[in-house]
Backbone as numpy.savetxt, mean C-alpha at the origin, in Angstrom:
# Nx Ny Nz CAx CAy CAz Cx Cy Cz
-6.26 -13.73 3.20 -5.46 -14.29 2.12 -4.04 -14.51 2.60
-3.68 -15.79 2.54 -2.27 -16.30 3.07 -1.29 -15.45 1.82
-0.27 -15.99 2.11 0.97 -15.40 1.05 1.09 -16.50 -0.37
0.99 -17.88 0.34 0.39 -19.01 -0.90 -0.54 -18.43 -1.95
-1.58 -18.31 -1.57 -3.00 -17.26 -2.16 -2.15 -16.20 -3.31
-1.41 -15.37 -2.16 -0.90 -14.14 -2.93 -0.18 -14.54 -4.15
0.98 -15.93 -4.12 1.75 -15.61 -4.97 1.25 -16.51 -6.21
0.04 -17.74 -5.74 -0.59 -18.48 -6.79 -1.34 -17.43 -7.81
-2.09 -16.36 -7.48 -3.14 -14.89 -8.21 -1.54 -14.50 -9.18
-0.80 -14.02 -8.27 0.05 -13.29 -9.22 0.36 -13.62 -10.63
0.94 -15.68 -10.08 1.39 -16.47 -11.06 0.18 -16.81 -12.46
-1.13 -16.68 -11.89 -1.76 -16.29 -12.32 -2.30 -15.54 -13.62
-2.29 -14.40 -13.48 -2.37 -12.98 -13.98 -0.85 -12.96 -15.11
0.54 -13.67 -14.46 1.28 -14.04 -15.53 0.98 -14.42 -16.53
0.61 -15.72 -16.15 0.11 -16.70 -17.45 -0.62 -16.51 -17.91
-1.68 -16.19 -17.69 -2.89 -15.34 -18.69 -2.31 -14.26 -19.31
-1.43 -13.19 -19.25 -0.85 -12.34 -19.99 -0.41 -12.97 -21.21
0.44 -14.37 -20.75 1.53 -14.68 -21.72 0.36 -15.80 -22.86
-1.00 -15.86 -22.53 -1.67 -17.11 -23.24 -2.94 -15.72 -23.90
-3.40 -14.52 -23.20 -4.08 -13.72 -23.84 -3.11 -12.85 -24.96
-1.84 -12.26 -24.61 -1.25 -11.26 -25.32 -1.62 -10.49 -25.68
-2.38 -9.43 -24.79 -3.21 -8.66 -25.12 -3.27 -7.61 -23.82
-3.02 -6.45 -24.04 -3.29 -5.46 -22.14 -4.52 -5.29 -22.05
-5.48 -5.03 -23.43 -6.78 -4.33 -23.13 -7.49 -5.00 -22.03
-8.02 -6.54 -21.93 -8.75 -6.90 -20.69 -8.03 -6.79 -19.23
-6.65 -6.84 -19.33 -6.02 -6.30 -18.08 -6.49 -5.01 -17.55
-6.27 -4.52 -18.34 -6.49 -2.84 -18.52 -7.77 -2.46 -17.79
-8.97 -3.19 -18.26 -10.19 -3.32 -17.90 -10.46 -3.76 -16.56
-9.67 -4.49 -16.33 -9.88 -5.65 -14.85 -9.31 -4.85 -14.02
-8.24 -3.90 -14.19 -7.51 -3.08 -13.16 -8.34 -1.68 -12.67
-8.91 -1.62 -13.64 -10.47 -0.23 -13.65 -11.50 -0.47 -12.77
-11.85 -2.05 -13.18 -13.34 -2.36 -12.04 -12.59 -2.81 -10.91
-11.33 -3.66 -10.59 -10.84 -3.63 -9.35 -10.48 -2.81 -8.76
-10.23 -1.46 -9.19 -9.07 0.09 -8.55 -10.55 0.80 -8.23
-10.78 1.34 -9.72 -12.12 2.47 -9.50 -13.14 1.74 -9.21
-13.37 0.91 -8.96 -14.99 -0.07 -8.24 -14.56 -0.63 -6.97
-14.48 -1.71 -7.05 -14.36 -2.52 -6.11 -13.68 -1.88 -4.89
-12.20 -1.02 -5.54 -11.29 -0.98 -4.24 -12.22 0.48 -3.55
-13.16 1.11 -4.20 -13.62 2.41 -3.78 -14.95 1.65 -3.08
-15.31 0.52 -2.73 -16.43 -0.26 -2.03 -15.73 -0.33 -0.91
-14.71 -1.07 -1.17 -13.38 -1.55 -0.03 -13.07 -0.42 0.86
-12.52 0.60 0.61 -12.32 1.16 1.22 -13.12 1.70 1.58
-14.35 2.35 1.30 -15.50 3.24 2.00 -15.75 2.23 3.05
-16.43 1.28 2.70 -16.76 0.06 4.17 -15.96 -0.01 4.90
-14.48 -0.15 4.94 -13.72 -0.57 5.67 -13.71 0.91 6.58
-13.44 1.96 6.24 -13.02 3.18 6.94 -14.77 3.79 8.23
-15.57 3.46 6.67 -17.03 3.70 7.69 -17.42 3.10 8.41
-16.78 1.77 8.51 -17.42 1.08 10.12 -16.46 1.33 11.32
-15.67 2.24 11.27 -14.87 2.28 12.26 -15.34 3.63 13.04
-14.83 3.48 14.34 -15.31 5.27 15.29 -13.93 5.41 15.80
-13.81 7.12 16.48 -13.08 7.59 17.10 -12.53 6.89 17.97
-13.42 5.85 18.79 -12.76 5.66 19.77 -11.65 4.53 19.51
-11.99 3.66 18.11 -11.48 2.54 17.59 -10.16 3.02 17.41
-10.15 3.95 16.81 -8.61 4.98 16.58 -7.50 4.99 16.96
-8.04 5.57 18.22 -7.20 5.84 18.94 -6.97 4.78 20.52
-7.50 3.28 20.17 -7.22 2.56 20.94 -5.76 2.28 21.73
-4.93 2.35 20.68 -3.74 1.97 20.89 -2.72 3.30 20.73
-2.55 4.52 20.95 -1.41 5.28 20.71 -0.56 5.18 20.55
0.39 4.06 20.70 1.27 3.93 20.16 1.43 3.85 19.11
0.64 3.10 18.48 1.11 2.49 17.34 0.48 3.42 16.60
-0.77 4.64 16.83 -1.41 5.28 16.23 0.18 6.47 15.76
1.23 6.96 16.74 2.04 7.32 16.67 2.55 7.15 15.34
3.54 5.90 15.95 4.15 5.25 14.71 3.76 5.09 13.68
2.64 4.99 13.32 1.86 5.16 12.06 2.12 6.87 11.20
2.17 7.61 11.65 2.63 8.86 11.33 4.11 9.39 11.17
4.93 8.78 12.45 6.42 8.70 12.35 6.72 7.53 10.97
6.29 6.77 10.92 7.37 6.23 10.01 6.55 6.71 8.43
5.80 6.98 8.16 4.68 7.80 6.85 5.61 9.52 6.80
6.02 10.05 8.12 6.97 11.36 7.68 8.37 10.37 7.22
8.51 9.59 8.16 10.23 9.42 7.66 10.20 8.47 6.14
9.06 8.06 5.84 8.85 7.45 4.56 9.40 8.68 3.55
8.19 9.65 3.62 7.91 10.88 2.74 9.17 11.46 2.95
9.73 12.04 4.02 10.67 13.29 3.97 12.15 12.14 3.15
12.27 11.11 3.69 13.92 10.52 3.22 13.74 10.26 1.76
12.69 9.92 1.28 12.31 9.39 -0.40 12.02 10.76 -1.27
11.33 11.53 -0.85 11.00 12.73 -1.13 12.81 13.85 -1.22
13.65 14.13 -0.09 14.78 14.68 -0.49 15.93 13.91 -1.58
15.70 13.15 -1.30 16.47 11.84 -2.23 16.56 11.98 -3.48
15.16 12.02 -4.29 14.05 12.17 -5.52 14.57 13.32 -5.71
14.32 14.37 -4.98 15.19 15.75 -5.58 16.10 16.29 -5.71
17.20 15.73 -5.41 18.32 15.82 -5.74 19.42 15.09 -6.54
18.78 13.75 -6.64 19.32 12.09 -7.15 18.39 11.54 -8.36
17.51 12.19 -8.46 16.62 11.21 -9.57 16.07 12.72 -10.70
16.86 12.49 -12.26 16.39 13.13 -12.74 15.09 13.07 -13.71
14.80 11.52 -13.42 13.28 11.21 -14.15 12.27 11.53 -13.38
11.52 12.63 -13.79 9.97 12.86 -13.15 9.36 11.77 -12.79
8.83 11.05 -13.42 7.69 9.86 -13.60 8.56 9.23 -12.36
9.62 8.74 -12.21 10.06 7.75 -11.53 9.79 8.31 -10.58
10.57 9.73 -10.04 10.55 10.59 -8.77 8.99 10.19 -8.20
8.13 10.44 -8.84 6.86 10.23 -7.93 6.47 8.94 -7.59
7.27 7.79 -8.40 6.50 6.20 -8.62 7.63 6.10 -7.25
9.10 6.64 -6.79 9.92 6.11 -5.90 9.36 6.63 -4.47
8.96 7.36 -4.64 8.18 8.15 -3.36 7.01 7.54 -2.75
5.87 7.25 -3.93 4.55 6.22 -3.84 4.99 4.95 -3.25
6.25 4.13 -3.87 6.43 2.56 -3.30 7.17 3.21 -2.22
7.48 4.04 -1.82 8.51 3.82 -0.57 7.58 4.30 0.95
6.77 5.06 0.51 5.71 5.41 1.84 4.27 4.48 1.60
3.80 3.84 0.37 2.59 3.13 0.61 3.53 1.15 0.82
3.07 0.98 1.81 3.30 -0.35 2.27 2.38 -1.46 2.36
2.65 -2.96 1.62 1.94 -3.85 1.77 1.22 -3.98 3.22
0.33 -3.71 4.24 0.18 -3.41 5.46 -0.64 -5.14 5.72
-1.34 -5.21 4.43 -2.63 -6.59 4.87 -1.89 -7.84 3.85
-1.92 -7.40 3.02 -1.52 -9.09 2.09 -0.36 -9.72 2.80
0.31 -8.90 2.84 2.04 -9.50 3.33 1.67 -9.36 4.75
1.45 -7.88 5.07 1.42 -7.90 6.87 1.05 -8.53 7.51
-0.17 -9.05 7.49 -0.67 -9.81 8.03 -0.41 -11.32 8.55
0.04 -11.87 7.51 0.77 -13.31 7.27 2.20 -13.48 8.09
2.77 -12.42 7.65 3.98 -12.20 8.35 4.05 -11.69 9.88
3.29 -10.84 10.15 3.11 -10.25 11.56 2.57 -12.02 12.36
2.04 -12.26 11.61 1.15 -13.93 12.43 2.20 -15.06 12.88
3.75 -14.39 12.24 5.02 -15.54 12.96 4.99 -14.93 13.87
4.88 -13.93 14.21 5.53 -13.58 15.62 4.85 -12.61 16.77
3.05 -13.01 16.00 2.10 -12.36 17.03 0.89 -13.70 16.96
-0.15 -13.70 18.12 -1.20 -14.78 18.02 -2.09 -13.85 17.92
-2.31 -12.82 18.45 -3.10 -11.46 18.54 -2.74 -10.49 17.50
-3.63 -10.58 16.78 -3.20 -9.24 15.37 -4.12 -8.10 15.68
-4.53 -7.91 16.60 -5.65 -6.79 16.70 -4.37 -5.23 16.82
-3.26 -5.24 17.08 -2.66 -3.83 16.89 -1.86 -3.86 15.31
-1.65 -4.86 14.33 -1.24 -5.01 13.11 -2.69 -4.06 12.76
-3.88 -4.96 12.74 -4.93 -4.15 12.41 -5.06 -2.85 12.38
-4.85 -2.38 13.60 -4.68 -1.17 14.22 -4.14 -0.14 13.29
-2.79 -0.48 12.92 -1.72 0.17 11.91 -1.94 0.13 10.76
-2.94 -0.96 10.57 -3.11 -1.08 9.13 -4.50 -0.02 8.45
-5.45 -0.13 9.57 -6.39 0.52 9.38 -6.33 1.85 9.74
-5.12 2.71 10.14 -5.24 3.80 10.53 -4.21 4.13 9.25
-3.22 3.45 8.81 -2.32 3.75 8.01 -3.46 3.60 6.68
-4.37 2.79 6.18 -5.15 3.56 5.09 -5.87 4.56 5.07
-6.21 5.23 6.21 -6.83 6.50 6.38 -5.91 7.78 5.80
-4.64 7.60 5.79 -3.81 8.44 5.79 -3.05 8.51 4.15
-2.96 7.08 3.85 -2.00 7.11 2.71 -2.78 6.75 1.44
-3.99 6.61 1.34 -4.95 6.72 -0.29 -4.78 8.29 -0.36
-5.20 9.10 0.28 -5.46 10.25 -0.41 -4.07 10.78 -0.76
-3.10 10.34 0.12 -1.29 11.08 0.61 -1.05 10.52 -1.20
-1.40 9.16 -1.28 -0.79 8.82 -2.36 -1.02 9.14 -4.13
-2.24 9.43 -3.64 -3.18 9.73 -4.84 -2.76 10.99 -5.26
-2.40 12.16 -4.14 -1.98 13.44 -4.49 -0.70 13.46 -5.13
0.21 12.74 -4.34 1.52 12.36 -5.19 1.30 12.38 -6.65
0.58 10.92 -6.99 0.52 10.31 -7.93 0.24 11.83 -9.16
-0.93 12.71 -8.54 -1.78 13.48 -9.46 -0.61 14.26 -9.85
0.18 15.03 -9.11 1.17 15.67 -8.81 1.85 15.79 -9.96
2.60 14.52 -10.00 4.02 13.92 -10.74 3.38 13.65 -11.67
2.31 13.16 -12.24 1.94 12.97 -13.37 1.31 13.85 -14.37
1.37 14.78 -13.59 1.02 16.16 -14.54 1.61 17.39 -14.55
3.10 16.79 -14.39 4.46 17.67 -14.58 4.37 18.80 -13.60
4.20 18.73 -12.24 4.26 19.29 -11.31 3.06 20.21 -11.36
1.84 19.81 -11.69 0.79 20.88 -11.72 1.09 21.25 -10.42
0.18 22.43 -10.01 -0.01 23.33 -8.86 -0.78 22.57 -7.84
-0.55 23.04 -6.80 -1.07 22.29 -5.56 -2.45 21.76 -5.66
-3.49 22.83 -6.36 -4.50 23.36 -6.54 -4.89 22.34 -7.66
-4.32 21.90 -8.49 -4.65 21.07 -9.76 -4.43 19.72 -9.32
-3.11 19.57 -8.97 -3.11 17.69 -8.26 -4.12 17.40 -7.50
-4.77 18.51 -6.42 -5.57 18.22 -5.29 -6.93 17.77 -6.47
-7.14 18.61 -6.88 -8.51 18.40 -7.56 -8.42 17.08 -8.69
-7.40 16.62 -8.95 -6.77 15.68 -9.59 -7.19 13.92 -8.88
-6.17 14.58 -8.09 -6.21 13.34 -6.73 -7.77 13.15 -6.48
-8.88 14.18 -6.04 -9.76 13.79 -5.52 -11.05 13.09 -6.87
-10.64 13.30 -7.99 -11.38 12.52 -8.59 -10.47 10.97 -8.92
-10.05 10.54 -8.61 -10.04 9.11 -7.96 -10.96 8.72 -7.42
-11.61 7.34 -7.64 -12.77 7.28 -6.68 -13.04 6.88 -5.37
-11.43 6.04 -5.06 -11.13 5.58 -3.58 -10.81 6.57 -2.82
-10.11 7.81 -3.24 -9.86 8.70 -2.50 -10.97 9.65 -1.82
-12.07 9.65 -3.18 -13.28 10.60 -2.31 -13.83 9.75 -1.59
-14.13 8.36 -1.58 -14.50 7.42 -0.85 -13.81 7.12 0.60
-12.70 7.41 0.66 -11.65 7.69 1.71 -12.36 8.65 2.72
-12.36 10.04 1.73 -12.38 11.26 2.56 -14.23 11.24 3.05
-14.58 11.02 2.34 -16.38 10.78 2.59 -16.30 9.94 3.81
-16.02 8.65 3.81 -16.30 7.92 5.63 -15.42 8.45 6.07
-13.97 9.11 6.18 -13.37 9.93 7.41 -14.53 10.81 7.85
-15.08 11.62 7.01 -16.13 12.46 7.01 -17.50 11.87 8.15
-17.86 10.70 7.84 -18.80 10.19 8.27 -18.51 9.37 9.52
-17.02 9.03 9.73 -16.67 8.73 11.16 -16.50 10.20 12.15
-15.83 10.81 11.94 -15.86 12.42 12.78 -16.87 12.86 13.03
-18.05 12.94 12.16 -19.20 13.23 12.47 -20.39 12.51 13.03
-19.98 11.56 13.45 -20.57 10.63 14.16 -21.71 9.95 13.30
-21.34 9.60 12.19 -22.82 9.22 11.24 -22.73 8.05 11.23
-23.37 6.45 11.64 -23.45 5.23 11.65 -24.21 4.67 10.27
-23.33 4.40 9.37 -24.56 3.17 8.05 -25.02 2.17 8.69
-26.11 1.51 8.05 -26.50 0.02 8.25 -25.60 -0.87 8.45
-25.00 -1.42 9.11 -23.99 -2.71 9.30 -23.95 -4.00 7.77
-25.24 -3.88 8.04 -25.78 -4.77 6.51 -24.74 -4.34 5.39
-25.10 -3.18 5.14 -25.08 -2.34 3.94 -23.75 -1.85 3.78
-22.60 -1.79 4.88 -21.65 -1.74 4.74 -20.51 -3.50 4.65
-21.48 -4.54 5.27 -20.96 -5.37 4.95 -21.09 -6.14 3.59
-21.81 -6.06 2.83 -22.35 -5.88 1.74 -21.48 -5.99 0.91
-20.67 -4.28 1.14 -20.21 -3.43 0.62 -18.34 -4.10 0.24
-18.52 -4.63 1.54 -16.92 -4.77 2.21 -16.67 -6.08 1.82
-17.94 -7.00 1.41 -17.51 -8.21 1.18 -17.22 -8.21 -0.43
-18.23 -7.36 -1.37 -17.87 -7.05 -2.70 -16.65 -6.49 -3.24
-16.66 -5.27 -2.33 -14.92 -4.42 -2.24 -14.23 -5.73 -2.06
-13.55 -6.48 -1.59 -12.66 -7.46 -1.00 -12.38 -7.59 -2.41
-12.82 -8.05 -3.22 -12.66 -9.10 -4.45 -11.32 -7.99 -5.49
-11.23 -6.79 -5.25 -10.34 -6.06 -5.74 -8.75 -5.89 -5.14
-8.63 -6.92 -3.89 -7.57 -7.80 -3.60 -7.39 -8.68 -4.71
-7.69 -9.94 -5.12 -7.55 -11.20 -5.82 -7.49 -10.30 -7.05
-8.10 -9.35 -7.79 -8.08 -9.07 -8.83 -6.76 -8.35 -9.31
-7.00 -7.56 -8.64 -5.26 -6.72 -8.44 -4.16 -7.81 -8.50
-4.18 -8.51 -7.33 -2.79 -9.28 -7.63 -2.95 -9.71 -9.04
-3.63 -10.32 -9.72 -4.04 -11.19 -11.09 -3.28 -10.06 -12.08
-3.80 -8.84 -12.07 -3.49 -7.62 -12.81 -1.73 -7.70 -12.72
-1.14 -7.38 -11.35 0.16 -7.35 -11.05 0.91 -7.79 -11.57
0.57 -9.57 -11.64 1.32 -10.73 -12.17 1.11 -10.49 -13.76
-0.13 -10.22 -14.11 -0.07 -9.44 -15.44 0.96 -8.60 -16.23
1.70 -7.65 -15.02 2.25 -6.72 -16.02 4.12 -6.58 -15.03
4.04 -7.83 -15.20 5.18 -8.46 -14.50 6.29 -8.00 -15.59
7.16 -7.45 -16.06 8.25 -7.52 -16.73 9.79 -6.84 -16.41
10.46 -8.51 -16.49 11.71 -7.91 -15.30 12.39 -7.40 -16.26
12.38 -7.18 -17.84 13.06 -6.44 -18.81 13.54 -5.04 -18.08
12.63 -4.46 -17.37 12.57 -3.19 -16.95 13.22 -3.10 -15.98
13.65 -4.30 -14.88 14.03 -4.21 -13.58 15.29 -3.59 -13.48
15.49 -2.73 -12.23 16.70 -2.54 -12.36 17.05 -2.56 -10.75
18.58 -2.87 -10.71 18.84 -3.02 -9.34 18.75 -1.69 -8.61
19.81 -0.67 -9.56 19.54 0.44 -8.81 18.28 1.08 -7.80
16.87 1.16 -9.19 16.00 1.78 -8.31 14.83 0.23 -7.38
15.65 -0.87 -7.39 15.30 -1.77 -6.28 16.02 -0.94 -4.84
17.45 -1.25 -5.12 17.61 -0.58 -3.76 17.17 1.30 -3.38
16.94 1.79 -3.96 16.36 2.67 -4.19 15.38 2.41 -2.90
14.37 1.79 -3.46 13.14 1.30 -3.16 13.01 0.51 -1.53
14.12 -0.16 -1.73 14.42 -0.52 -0.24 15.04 -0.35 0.55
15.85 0.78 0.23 16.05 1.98 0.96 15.52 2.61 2.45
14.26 3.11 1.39 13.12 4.07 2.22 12.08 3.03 2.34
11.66 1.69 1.88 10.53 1.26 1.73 11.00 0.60 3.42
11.97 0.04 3.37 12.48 -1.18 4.19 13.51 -1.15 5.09
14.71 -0.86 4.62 15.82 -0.86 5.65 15.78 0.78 6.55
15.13 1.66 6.27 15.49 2.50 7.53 14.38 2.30 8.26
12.90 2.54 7.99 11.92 2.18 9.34 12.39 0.87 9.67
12.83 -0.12 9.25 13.52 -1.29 9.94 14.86 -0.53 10.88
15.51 0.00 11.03 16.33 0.45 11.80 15.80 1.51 13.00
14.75 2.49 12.45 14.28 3.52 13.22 13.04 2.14 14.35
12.50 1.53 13.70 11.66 1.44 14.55 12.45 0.14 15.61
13.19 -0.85 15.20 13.96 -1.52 15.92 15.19 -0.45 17.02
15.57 0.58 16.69 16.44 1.23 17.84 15.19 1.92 18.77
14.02 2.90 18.03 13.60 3.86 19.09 12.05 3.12 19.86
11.74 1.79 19.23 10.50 1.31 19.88 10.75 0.52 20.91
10.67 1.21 22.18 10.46 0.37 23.44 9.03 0.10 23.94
8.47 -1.24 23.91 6.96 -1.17 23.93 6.81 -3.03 24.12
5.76 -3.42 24.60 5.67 -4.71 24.77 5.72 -5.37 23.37
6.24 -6.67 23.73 6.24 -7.43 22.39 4.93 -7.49 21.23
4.13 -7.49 21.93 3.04 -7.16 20.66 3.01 -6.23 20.10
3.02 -4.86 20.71 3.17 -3.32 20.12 4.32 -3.49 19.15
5.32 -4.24 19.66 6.95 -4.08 19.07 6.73 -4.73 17.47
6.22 -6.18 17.42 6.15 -6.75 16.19 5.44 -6.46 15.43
3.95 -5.63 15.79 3.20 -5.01 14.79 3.48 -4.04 14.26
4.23 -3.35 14.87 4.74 -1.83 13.65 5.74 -2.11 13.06
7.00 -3.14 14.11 7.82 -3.36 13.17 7.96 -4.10 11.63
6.81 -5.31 11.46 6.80 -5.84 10.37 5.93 -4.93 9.62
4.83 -4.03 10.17 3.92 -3.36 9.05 4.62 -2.39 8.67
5.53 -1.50 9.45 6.32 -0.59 8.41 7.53 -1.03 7.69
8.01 -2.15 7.74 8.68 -2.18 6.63 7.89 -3.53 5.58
7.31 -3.38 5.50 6.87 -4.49 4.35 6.98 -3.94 2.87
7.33 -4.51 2.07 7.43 -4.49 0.48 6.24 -3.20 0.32
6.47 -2.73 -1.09 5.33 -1.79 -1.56 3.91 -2.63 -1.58
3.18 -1.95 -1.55 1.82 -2.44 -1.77 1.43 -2.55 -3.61
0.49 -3.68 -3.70 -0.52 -3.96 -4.56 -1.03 -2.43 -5.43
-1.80 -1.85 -4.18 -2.43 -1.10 -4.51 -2.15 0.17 -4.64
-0.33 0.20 -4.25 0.29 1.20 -4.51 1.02 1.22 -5.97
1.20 0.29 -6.51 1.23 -0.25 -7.69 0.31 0.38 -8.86
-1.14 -0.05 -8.53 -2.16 0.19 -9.27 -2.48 1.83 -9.35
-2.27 2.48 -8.11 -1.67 3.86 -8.26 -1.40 4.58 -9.19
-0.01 3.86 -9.40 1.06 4.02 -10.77 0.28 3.98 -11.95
-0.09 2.76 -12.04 -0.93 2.90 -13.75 -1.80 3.58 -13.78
-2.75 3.55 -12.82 -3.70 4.67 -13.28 -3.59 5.85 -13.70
-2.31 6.11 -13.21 -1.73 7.68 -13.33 -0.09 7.71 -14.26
0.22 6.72 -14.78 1.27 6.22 -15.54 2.57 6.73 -15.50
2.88 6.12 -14.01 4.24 6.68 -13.37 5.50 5.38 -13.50
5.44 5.23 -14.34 6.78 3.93 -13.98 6.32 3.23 -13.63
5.26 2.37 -14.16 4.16 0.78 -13.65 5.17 0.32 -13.56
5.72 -0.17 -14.67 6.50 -1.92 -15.06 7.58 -1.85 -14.42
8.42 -0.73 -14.13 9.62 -0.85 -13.21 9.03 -1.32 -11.75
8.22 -0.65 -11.53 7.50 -0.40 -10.21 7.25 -1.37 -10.10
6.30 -2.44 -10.73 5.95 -3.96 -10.54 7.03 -4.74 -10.03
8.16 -5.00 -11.31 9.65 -5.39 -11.03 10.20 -5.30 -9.58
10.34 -4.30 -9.38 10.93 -3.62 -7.87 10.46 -4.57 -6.61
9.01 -4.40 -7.19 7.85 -5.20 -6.09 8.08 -6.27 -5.80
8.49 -7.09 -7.17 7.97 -7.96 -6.90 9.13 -8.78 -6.11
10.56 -8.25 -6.26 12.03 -8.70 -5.70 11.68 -8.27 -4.91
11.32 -7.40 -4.35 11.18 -7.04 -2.82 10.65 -7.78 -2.27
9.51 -7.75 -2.47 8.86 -8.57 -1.77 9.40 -10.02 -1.07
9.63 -11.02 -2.35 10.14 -11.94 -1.84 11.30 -12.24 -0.67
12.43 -10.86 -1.07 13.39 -11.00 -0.02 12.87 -10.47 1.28
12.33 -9.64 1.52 11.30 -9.08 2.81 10.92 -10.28 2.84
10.01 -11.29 2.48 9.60 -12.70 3.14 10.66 -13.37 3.67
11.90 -13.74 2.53 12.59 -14.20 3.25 13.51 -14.02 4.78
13.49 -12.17 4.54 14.34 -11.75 5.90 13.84 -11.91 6.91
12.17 -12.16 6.83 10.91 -12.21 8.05 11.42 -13.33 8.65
11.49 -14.57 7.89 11.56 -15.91 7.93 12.67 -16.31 8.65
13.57 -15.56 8.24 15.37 -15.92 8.94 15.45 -15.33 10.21
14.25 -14.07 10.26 14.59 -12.86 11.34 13.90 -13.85 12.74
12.23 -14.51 11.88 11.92 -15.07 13.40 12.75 -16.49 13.82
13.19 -17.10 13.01 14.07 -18.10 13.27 15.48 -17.68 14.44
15.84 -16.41 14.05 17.03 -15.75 14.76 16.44 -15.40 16.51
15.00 -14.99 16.57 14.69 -14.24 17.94 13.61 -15.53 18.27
């Protein structure tokens, strides 16, 4: 899905809001795309992969972890000392470590790579890591700091997340599905891309926007792994452009959908997104024009 694609669904999901006036079928559509589809999506996607796929590239397998701590630890001290709204604290933490990696990444990494196989790389190792990271958050903050013990068990009834942890499960242990049966799987999952954005553009309202927790947001989402990984990554140009555009890309879709499910500051959170986003396109745009 190009970025055209992306922003026609969104515009989308607008206008049907503003011609249905109504959340309940949104509401609905965000359920079979989040808890269905995206829990197809992700099981296929994670279970056709092996150990050795993994850890092809170390570098970037690295960086995938360095910039997910410096996500968490800079958004996370921030939140506790600077933000006295709960709900937000966890929704600023969620957009600032889960990153658009495929809708945006992809498109964007493609100005300034012909070879996307290490974008991939980052992208597919970085969802191994951040459904469940995020889901716990989410359980967390949304239930007024339950106990470790309660978010966890929280988080894991999500259904992408046990779906997560089940093929990690089934890659470590060396267990192979049918190829069929996971493509199947992966081609049905997909469709909770297009749906999501539709949902997004749905619950678009810049009433809520605010600049503050934009820069907030691009903060930790954008301008420091844009600084950390542009000073400390010395690595061939392909290694260089794939981590650099996948860790700072706008919040994710599906970090979004997160939020509502668990009703952390959606509509700000959308807002945030959705300015971000665009200016992250534009800085991509000016940045490869500049190098």
């Amino acid at each position: 899905m190009n970025i055209y694609e992306m922003l026609a669904l969104i515009t989308t999901g607008f206008a049907l809001k503003r011609i249905i006036k109504s959340d309940k079928p949104f509401i609905y559509l965000n359920k079979i795309a989040v808890e269905a589809l995206l829990t197809f999506y992700i099981f296929s996607s994670v279970a056709a992969k092996d150990l050795e796929y993994l850890i092809e590239i170390r570098l970037v397998f690295i960086y995938v972890f360095l910039i997910i701590g410096l996500n968490l630890l800079s958004s996370y001290t921030y939140a506790r000392f600077f933000v006295n709204d709960d709900r937000w604290k966890g929704a600023l933490i969620i957009l600032s470590t889960y990153p658009n990696t495929v809708a945006m990444g992809f498109p964007i990494a493609s100005l300034f790579l012909d070879d996307l196989t290490p974008v991939l790389l980052y992208a597919s190792i970085h969802t191994l890591i951040i459904i469940p990271l995020a889901t716990f958050l989410a359980a967390h903050y949304s239930s007024g700091k339950a106990s470790l013990k309660d978010s966890l068990l929280k988080a894991l009834k999500f259904p992408p997340t046990s779906a997560n942890l089940l093929a990690l499960a089934f890659v470590f242990l060396g267990i192979k599905l049918p190829n069929a049966l996971l493509t199947v799987m992966n081609q049905v999952g997909w469709w909770c891309i297009p749906l999501t954005l539709i949902y997004f553009g749905s619950r678009i309202n810049l009433q809520k926007f605010e600049i503050r927790k934009l820069l907030e947001v691009a903060t930790f989402r954008t301008v420091l792994p844009f600084i950390f990984v542009f000073l400390t990554l010395k690595a061939p140009s392909d290694i260089f452009y794939a981590v650099l555009v996948e860790a700072t890309m706008p919040p994710a879709i599906i970090g979004n959908a997160i939020l509502a499910h668990y009703r952390l500051r959606e509509e700000e959170g959308i807002g945030v997104t959705i300015v971000l986003t665009l200016m992250v396109l534009i800085i991509f745009l000016v940045f490869r024009v500049i190098v």
